[in-house]
NUDRENZA-194077 format. One record per residue (C-alpha): residue in three letters; x, y, z. Coordinates in steps of 0.05 Angstrom, whole numbers, padded with zeros to 5 digits, always signed. Last residue first. Layout:
N
ALAXYZ;...
//
This chain:
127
UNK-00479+00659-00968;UNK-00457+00677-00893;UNK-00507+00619-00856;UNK-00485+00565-00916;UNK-00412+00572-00887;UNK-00449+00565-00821;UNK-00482+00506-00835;UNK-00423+00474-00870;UNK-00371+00488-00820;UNK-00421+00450-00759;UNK-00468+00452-00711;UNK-00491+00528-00720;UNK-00501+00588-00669;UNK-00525+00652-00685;UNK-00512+00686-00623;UNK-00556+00737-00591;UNK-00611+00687-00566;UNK-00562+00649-00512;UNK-00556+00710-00475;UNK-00592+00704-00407;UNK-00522+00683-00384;UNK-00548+00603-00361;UNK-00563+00598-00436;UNK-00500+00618-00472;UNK-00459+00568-00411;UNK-00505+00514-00443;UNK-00501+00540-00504;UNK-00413+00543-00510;UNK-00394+00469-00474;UNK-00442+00406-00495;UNK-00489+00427-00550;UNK-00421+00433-00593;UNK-00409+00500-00625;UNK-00393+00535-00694;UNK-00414+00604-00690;UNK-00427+00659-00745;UNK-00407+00734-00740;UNK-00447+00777-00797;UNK-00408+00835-00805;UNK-00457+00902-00807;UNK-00411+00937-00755;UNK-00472+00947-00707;UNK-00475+00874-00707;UNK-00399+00851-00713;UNK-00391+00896-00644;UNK-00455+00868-00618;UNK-00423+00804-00621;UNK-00358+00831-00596;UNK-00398+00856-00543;UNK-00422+00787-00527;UNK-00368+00746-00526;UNK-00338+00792-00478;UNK-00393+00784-00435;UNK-00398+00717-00434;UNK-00316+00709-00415;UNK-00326+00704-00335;UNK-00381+00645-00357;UNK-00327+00601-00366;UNK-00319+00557-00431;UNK-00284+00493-00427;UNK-00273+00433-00478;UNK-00262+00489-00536;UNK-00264+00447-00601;UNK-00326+00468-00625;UNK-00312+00537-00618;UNK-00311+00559-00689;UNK-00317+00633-00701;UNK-00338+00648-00768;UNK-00334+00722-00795;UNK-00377+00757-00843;UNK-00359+00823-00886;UNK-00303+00828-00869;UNK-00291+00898-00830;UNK-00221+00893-00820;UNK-00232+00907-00749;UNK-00277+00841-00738;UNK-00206+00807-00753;UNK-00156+00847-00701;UNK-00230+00842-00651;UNK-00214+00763-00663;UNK-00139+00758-00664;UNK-00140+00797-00591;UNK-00207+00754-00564;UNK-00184+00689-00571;UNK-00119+00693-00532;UNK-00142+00749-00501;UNK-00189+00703-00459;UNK-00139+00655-00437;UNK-00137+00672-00365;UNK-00207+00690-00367;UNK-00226+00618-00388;UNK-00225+00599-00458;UNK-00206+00527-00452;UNK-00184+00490-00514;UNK-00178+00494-00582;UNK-00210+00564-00618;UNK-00223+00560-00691;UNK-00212+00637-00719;UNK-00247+00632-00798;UNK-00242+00703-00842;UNK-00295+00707-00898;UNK-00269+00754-00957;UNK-00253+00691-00988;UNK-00278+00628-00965;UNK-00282+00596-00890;UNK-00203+00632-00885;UNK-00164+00621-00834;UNK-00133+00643-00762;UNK-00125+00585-00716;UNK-00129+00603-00642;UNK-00090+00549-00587;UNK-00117+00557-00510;UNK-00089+00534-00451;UNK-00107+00531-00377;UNK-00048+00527-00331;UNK-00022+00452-00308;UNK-00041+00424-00241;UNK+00014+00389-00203;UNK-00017+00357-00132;UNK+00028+00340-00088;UNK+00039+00271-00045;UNK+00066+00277+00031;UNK+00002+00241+00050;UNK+00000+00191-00009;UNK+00021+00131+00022;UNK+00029+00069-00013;UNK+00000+00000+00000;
//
């Protein structure tokens, strides 16, 4: 039997990798892998106002890949979506059911977003 009453415990910092693409041209695509957390919230959110500041004339954000999303970041998320709005850029999501609605929901926000399942859906979203 071993004893693990001297043992530590070694957590490792939230990360979070941002692709920059293109869904088709004049369409910019950021795919966010990870956790967006507050820690890693400029991660994301730097490349993303960079892109919306272009002025294309849609944008996809796919967050399909994110296993974490804290509610600290909501808010962000939803300026920049007003942001796109008032800017006349359509901004089109790519989420799992699991991780970005049900944190959406709980915010009393979940209606702002134009959210799709998949690449396609949203692709055929900014047609």
């Amino acid at each position: 039997m071993h004893d693990y009453s001297d043992a530590r415990v070694f957590e490792t910092p939230p990360t979070l990798t941002v692709e920059l693409g293109q869904a088709r041209p004049a369409v910019p695509l950021l795919r966010a892998v990870g956790e967006l957390v507050p820690s890693t919230a400029s991660t994301l959110f730097g490349p993303l106002g960079r892109e919306l500041g272009k002025r294309p004339w849609a944008l996809v954000l796919d967050l399909s890949a994110l296993s974490t999303m804290h509610a600290e970041v909501v808010p962000v998320l939803v300026d920049v979506a007003r942001w796109a709005g008032e800017a006349d850029i359509g901004l089109c999501i790519v989420v799992t059911d699991a991780v970005v609605p049900p944190v959406l929901q709980d915010a009393g926000v979940l209606q702002l977003f134009e959210l799709h399942r998949d690449l396609d859906g949203a692709l055929d979203a900014v047609s």
